[in-house]
N, C-alpha and C positions, 0 to 999 in steps of 0.2 A: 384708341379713342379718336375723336372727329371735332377738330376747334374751327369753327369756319371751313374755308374749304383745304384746310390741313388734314393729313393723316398723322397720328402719331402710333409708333410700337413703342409697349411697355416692358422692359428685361426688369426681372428681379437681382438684388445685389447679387448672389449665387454666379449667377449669367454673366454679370459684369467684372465682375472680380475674377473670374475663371480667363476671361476674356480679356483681360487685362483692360477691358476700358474704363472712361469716365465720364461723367454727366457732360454733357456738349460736344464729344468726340466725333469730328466728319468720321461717315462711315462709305464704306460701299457693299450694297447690297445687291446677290447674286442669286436670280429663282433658276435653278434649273426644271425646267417642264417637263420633262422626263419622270421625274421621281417626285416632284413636287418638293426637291431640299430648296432651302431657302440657306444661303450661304451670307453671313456678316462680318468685314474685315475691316480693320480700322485701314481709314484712307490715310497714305501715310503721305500723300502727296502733298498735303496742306500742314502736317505734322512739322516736318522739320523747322519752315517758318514759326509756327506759333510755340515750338519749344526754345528757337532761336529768342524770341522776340521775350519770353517766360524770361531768360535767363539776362539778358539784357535789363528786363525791367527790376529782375530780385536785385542786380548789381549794384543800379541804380539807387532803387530804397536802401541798400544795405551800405551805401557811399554819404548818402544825405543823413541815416543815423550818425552814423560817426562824425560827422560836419558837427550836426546839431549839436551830440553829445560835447563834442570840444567845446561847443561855442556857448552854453551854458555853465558852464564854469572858469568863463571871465568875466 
C-alpha cells in the first residue's frame, strides 16, 4: 500500500512467524533481476543495539518494581 510518498509491503503472520520477524523489524531487502526473487532478511546490524537496549530497559522496570513493592509496605 502507498501512504504519502511511502511504500509499504504487507507479510501475513504465516510469513512473519516462519521468518521469525516482528512488527518494526529493520529489514534488508534483496531483488535479484535475474529471476525476479525478492529476498527479505532481518537487518541484524541495528538488531543487536535494540536487543541490548530491550534488555537494559526490562532490568530497569523489573529493579523500580521491586523498589516500589518494598517501599509500599512501610
Amino acid at each position: 500500500f502507498q501512504s504519502g510518498n511511502s511504500s509499504a509491503v504487507r507479510l501475513n503472520k504465516d510469513v512473519m512467524e516462519a521468518a521469525g520477524f516482528k512488527a518494526n523489524d529493520p529489514v534488508k531487502i534483496t531483488v535479484d533481476k535475474q529471476n525476479g526473487r525478492v529476498i527479505i532478511k532481518q537487518d541484524s546490524s541495528n538488531k543487536k543495539y535494540h536487543d541490548n537496549f530491550s534488555d537494559l530497559l526490562n532490568q530497569s522496570l523489573k529493579e523500580d518494581r521491586e523498589i516500589l513493592d518494598f517501599l509500599k509496605d512501610k
